[in-house]
N, CA, C and O atoms as a GROMACS GRO file, in nm:
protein
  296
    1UNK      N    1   3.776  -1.892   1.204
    1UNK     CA    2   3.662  -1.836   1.134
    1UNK      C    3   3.697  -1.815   0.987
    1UNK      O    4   3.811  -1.778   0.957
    2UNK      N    5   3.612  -1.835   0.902
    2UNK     CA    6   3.604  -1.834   0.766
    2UNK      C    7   3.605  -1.647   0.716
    2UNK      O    8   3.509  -1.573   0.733
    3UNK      N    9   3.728  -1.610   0.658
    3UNK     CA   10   3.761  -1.503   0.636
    3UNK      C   11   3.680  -1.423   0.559
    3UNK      O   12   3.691  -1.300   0.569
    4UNK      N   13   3.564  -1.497   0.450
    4UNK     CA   14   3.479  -1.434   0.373
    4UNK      C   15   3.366  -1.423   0.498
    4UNK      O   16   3.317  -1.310   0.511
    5UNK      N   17   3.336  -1.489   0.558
    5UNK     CA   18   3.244  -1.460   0.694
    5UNK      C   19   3.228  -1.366   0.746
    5UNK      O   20   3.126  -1.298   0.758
    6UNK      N   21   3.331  -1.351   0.782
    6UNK     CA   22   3.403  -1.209   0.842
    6UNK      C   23   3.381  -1.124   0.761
    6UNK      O   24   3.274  -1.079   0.800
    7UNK      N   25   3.417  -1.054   0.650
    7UNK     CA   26   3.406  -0.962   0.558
    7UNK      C   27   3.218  -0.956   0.524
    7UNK      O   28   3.169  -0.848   0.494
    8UNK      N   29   3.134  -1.074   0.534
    8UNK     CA   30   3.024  -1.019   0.502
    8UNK      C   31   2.966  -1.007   0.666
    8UNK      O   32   2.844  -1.013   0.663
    9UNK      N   33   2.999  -0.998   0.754
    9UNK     CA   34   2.921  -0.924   0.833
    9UNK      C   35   2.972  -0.779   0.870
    9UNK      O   36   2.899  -0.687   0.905
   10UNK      N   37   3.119  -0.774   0.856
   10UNK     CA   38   3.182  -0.638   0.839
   10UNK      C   39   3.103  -0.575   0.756
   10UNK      O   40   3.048  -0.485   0.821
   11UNK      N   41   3.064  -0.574   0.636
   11UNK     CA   42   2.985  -0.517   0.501
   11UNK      C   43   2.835  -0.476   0.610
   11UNK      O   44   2.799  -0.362   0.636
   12UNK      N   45   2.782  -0.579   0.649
   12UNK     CA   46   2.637  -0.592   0.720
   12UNK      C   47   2.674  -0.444   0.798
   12UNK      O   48   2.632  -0.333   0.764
   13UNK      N   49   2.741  -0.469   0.882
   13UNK     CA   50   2.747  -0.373   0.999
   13UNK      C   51   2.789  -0.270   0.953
   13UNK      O   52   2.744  -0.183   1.028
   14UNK      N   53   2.868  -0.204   0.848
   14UNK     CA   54   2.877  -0.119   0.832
   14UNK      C   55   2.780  -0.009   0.721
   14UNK      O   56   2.798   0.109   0.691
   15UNK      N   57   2.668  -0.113   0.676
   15UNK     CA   58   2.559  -0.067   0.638
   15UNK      C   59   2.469   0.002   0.692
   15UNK      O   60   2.417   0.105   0.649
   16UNK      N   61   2.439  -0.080   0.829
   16UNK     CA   62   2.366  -0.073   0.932
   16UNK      C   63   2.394   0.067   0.997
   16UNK      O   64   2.312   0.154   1.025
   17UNK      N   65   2.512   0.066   1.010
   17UNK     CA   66   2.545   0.186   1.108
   17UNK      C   67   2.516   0.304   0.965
   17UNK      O   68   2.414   0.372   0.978
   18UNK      N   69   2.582   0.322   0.863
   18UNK     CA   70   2.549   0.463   0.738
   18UNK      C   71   2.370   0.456   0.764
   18UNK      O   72   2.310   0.563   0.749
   19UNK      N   73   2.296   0.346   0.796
   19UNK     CA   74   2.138   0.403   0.784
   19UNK      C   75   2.106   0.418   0.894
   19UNK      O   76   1.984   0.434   0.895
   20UNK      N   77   2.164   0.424   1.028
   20UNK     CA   78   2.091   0.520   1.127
   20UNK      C   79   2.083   0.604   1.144
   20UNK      O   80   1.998   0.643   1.224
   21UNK      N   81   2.154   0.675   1.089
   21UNK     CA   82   2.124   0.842   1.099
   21UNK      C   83   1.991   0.857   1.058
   21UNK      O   84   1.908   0.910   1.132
   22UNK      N   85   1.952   0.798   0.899
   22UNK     CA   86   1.846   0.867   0.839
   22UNK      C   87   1.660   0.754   0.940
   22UNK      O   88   1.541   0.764   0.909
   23UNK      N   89   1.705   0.692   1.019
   23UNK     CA   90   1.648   0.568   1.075
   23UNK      C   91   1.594   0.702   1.214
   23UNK      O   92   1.494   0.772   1.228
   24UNK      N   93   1.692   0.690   1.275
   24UNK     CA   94   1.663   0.841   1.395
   24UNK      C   95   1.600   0.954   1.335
   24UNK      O   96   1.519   1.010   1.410
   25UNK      N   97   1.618   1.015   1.193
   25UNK     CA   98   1.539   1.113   1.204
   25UNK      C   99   1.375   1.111   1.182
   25UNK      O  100   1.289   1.194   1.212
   26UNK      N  101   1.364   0.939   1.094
   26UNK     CA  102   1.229   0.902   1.084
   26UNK      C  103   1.148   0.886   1.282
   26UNK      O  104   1.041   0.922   1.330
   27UNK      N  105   1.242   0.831   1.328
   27UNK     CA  106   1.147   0.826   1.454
   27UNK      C  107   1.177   0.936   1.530
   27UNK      O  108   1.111   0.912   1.632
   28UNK      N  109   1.230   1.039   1.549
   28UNK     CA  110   1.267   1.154   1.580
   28UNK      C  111   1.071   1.243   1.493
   28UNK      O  112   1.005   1.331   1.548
   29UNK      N  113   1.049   1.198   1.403
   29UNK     CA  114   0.903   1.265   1.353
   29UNK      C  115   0.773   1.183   1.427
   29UNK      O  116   0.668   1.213   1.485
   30UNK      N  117   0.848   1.057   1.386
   30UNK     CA  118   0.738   0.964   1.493
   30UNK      C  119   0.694   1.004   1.624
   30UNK      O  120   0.584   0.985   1.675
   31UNK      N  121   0.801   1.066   1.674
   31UNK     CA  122   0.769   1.066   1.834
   31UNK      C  123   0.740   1.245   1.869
   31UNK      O  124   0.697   1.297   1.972
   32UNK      N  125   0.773   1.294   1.767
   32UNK     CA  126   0.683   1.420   1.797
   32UNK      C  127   0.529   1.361   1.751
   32UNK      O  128   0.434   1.325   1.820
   33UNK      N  129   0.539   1.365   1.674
   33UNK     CA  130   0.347   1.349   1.618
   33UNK      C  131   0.280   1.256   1.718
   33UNK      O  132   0.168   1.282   1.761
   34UNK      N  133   0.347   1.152   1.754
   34UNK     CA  134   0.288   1.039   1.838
   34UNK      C  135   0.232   1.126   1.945
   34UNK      O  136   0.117   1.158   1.976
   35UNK      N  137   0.364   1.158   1.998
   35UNK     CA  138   0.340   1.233   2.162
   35UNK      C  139   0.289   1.403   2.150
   35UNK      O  140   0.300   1.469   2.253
   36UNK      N  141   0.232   1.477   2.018
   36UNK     CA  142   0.173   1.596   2.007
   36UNK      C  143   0.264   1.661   2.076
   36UNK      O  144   0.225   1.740   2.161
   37UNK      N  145   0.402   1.643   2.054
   37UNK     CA  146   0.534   1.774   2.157
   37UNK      C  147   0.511   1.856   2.029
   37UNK      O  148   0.560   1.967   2.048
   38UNK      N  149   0.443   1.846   1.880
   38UNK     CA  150   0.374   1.960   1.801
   38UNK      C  151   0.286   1.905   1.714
   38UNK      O  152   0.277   1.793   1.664
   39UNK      N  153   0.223   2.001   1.704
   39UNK     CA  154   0.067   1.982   1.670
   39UNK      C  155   0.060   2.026   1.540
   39UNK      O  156   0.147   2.110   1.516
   40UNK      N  157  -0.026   1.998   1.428
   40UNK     CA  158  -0.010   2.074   1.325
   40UNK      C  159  -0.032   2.195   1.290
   40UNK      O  160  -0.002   2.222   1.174
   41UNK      N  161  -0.078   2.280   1.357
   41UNK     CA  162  -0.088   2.436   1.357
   41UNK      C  163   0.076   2.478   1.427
   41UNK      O  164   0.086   2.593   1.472
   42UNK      N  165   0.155   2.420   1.433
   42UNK     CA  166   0.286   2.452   1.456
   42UNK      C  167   0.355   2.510   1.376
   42UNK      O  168   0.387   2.430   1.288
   43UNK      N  169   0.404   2.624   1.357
   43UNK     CA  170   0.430   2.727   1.252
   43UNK      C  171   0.581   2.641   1.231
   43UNK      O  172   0.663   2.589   1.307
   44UNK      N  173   0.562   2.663   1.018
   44UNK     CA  174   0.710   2.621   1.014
   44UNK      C  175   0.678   2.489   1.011
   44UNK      O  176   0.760   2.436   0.936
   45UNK      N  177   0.601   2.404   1.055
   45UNK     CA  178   0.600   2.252   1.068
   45UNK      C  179   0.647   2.155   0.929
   45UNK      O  180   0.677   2.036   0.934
   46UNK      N  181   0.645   2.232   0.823
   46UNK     CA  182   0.703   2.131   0.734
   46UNK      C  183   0.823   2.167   0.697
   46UNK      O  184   0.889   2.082   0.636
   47UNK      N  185   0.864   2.255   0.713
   47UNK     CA  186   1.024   2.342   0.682
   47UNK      C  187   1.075   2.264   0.787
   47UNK      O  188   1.164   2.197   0.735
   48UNK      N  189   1.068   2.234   0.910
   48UNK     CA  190   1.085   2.110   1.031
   48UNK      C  191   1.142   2.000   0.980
   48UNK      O  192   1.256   1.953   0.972
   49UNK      N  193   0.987   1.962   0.933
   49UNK     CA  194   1.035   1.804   0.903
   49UNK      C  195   1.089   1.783   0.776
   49UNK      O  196   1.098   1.662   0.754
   50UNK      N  197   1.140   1.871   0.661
   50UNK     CA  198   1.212   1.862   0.574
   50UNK      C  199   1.360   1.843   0.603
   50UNK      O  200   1.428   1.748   0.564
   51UNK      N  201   1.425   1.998   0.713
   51UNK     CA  202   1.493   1.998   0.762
   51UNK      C  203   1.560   1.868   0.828
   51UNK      O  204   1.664   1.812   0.797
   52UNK      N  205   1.466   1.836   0.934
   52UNK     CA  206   1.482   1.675   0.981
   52UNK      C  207   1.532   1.566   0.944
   52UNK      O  208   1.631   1.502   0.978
   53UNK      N  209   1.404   1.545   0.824
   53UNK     CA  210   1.449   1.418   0.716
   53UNK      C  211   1.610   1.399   0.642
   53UNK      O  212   1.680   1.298   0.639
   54UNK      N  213   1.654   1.622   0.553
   54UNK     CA  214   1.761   1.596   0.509
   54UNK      C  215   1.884   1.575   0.620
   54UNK      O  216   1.983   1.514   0.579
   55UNK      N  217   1.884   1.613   0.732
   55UNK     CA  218   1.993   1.622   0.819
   55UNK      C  219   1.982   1.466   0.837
   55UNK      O  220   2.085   1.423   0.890
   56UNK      N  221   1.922   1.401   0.819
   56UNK     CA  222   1.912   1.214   0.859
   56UNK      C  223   1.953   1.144   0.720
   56UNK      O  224   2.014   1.038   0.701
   57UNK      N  225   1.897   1.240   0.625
   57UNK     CA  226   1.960   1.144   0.497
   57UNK      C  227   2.103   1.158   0.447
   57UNK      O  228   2.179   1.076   0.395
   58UNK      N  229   2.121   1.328   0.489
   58UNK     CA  230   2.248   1.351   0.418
   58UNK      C  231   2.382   1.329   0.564
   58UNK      O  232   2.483   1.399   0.571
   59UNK      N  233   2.353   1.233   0.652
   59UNK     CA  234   2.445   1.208   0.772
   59UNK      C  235   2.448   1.022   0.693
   59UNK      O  236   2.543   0.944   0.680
   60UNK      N  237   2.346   1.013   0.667
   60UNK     CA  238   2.363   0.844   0.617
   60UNK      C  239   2.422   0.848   0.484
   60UNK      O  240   2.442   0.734   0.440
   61UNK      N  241   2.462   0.965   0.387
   61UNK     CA  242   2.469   0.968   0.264
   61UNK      C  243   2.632   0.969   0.287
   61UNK      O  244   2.700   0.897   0.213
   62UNK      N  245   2.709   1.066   0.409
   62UNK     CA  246   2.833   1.032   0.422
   62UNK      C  247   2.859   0.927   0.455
   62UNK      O  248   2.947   0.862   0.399
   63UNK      N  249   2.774   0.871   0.577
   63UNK     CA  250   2.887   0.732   0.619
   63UNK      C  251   2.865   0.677   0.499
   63UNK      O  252   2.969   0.657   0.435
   64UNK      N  253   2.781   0.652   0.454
   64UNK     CA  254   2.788   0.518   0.310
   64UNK      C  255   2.896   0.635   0.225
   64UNK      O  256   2.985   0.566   0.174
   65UNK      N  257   2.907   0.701   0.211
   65UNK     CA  258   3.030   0.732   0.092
   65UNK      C  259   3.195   0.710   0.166
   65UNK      O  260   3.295   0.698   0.096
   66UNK      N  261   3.199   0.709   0.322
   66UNK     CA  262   3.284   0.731   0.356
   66UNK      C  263   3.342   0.585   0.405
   66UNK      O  264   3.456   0.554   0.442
   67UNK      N  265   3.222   0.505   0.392
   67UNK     CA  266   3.246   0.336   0.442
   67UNK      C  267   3.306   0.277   0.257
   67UNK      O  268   3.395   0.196   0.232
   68UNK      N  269   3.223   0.352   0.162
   68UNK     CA  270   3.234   0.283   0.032
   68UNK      C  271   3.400   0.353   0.001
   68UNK      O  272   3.476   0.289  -0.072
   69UNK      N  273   3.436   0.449   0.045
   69UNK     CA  274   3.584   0.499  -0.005
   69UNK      C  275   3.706   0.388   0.129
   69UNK      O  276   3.802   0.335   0.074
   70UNK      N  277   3.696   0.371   0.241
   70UNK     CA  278   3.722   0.260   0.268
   70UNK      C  279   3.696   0.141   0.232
   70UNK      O  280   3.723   0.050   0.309
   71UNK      N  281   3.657   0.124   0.150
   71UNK     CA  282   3.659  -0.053   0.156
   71UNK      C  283   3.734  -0.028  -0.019
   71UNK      O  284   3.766  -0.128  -0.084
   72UNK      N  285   3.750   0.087  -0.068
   72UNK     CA  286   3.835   0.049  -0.203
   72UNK      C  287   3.947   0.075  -0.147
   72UNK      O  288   4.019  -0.022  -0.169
   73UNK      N  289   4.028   0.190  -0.058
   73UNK     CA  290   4.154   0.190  -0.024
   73UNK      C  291   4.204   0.046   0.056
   73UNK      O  292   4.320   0.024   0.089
   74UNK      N  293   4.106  -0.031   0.076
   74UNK     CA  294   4.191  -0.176   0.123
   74UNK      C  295   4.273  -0.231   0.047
   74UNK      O  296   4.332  -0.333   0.082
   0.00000   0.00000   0.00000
């Protein structure tokens, strides 16, 4: 196998994986609202999904800092 090959799907996949976190917390909102498990008279409902969103962005904000500080110590 062609060694630059290798390195760009390593890159791929390890992209992939830093944006699921913030990927789960988008459908983690989807599937409350979809399935009404809360309704909008749900007290607190946007302090929720703020909460939500940052715990999904700032879990994808480490792996990408922690995938980008590995790939310079190579």
């Amino acid at each position: 196998m062609n060694v630059d090959w290798i390195a760009k799907i390593s890159a791929w996949l390890r992209r992939s994986i830093a944006i699921c976190p913030f990927l789960l917390s988008m459908f983690i909102l989807y599937y409350l609202g979809k399935y009404q498990i809360w309704i909008p008279e749900t007290p607190y409902r946007n302090v929720m999904t703020i909460f939500v969103l940052m715990v999904g962005m700032g879990s994808s904000f480490v792996f990408i800092t922690f995938f980008s500080k590995w790939d310079r110590s190579k």
